[in-house]
C-alpha positions in Angstrom: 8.3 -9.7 -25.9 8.1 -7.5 -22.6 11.0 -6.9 -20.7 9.7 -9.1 -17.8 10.0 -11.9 -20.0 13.3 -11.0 -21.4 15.8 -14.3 -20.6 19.4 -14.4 -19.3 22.0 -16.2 -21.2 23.0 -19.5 -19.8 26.7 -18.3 -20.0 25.9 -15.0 -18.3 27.8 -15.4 -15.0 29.2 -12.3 -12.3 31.4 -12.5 -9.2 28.6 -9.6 -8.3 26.3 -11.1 -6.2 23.1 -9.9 -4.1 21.1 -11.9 -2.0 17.7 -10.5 -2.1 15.8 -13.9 -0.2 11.9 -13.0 -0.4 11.9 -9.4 -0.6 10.5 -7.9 -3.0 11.0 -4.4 -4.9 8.5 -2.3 -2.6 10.1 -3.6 0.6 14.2 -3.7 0.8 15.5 -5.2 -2.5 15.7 -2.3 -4.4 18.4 -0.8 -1.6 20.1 -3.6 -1.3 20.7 -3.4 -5.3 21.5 0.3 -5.4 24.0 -0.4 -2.5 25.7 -3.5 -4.2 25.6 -1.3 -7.5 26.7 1.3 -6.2 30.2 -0.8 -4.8 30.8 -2.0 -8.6 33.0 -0.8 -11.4 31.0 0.7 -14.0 30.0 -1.8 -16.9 29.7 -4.4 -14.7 27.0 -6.8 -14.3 25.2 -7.7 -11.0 23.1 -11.0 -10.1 20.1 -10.6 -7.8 18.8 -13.5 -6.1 15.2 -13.5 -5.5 11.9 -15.9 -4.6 9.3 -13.1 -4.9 8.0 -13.3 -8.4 6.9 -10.2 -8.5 10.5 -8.5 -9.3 10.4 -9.6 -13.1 8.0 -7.1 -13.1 9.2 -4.0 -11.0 12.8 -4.7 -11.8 13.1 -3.5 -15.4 11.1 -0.4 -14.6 13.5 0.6 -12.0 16.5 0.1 -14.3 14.8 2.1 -16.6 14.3 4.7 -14.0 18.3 4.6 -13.0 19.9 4.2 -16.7 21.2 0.5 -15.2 20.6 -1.9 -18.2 18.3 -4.9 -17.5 20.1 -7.8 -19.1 17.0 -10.7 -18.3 16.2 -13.2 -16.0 16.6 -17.0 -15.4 15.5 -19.8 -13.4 17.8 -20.9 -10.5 17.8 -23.8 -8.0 15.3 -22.4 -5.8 15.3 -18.7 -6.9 14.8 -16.7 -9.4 18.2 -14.7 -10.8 18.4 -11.4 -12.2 20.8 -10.0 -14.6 21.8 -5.7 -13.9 24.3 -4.0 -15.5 25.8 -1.1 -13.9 25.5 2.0 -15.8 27.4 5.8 -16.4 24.4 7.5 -14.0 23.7 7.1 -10.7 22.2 10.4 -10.2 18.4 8.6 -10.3 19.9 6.8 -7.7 21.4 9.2 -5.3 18.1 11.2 -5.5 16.5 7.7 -4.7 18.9 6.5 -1.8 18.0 10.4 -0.5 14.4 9.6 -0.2 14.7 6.5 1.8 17.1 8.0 3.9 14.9 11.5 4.8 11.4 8.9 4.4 9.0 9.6 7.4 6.6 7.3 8.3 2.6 8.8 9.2 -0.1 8.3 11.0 -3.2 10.4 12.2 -5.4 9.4 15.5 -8.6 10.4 15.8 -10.3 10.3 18.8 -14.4 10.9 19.0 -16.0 10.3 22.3 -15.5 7.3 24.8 -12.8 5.1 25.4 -11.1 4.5 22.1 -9.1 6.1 19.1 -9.2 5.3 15.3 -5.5 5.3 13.8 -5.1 6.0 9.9 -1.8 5.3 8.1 -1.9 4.9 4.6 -4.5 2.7 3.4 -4.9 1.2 6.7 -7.2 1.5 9.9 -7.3 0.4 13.4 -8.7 0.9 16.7 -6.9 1.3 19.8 -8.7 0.8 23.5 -7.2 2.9 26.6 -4.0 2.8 27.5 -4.7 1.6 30.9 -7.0 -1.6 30.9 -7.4 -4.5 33.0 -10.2 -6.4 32.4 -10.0 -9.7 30.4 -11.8 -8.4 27.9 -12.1 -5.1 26.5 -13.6 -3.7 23.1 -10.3 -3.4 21.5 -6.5 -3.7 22.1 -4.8 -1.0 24.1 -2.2 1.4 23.1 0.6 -0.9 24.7 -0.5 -4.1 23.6 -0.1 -2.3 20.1 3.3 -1.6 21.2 4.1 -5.7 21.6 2.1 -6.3 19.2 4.1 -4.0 16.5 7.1 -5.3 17.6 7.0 -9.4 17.8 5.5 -8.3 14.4 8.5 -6.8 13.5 10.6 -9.3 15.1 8.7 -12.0 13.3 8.7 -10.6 9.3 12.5 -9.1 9.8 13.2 -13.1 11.3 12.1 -15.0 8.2 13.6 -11.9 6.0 16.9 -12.4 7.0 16.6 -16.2 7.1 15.5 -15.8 3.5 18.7 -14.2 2.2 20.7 -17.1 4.0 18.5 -19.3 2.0 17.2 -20.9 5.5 13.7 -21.5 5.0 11.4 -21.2 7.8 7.9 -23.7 8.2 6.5 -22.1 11.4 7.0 -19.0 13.7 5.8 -17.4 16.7 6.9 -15.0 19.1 5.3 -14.3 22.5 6.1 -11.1 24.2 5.3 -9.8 27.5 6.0 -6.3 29.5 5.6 -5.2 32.9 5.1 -0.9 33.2 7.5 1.0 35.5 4.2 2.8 37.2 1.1 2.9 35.5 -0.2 5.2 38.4 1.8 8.3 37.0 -0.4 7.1 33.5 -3.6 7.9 35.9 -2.4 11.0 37.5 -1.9 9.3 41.0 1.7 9.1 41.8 4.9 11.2 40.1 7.5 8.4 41.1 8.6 6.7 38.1 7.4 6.9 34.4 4.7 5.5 32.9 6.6 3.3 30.2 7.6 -0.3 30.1 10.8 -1.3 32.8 11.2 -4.4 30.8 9.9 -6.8 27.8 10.7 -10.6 27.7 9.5 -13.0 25.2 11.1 -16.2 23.3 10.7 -16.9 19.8 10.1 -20.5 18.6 11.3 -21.5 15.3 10.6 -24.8 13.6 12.9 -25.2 10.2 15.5 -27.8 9.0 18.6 -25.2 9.8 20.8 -25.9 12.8 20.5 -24.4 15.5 24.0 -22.1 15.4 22.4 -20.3 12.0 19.2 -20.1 13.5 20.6 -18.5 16.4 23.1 -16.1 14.4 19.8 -15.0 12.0 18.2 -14.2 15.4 20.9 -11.8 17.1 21.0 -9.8 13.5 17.0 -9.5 13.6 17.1 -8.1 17.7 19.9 -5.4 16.2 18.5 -4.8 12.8 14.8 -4.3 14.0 13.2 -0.7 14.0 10.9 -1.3 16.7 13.4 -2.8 18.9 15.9 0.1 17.9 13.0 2.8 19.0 12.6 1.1 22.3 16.5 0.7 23.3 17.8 4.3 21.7 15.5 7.4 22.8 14.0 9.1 19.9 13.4 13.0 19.9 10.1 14.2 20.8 9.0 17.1 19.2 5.1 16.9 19.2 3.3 19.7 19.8 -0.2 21.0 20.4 -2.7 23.5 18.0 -6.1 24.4 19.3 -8.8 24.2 16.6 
């Protein structure tokens, strides 16, 4: 029998609980389970709350990785619950925590003639029109409608994620965003009054779920402070970007 298909005993219980909602290993549960591990006595035993099937696969690897015991899994009410035991070394992850914390995020832009850009991240591709476009159609998005783009994006996935660990479940979303630039003039060279940035962004999110409208409200406020998108545009980020001649 694989460890993925190890089970729980029925009398296994834990006042150690961590609400993981829909994440999954590659994207936030595994720090919120090395920060609730990392709050527990050693020897004890941690519940992680989960609907992403996928974790009775990653999980066990993982507590191989950090010497935490994998005790099994079992079926809950409308999750799935997994069974940690804290163990004597956390040094797998500290070095793990240290990554996330120094992590940098990559992309590379290639531009090749005319009026547009190619951006590669990862195993990804995309391409960006002019910065500066107003015609009703164009060839592709420009650089600031990326910009609203990435974050009602963000907005949107971190919404349902932390609706998810309230176990509020969400039927539809969707956020519409708009900006007005300061002076897109300085963009073109023709005036030095101003910046070339957005003076403001307004949008509205409409949510349709069974939750009131209080929670609904409360899982909104934490997405707006939690969001990185939203944090880069209110909180000035050091630029350090440089030019080589090739």
């Amino acid at each position: 029998m694989s460890e993925s298909d190890l089970q729980a005993p029925d009398d296994l219980q834990t006042p150690h609980v961590c609400e993981g909602g829909n994440l999954d290993c590659g994207s936030g549960l595994l720090l919120l389970i090395r920060r609730a591990v990392n709050q527990m006595p050693g020897g004890s035993v941690l519940e992680i709350r989960s609907t992403e099937i996928s974790v009775r696969e990653d999980l066990p690897a993982w507590c191989r990785m950090t010497n935490n015991p994998y005790l099994g899994w079992r079926q809950g009410e409308n999750h799935q619950k997994y069974f940690v035991q804290k163990g004597s070394s956390v040094k797998e992850m500290d070095e793990y925590d240290e990554h996330v914390r120094n992590y940098r995020w990559q992309t590379r832009i290639h531009w090749n003639g005319g009026l547009q850009a190619k951006v590669f991240c990862r195993n990804h591709s995309w391409t960006v029109g002019q910065p500066a476009s107003f015609d009703v159609k164009d060839n592709a998005p420009s650089a600031v409608e990326y910009l609203l783009g990435a974050m009602g994006a963000c907005l949107a996935m971190g919404f349902q994620i932390h609706a998810s660990r309230r176990n509020i479940h969400i039927n539809e979303l969707e956020i519409s965003l708009s900006g007005q630039i300061e002076n897109i003039f300085v963009f073109l060279g023709a005036e030095q009054s101003g910046h070339s940035g957005f003076r403001e962004i307004t949008g509205r999110i409409y949510v349709q779920s069974d939750a009131d409208e209080k929670a609904l409200g409360q899982v909104w406020q934490e997405t707006i402070a939690a969001s990185p998108v939203v944090n880069t545009l209110t909180h000035r980020a050091t630029m350090n970007i440089s030019m080589t001649v090739v």
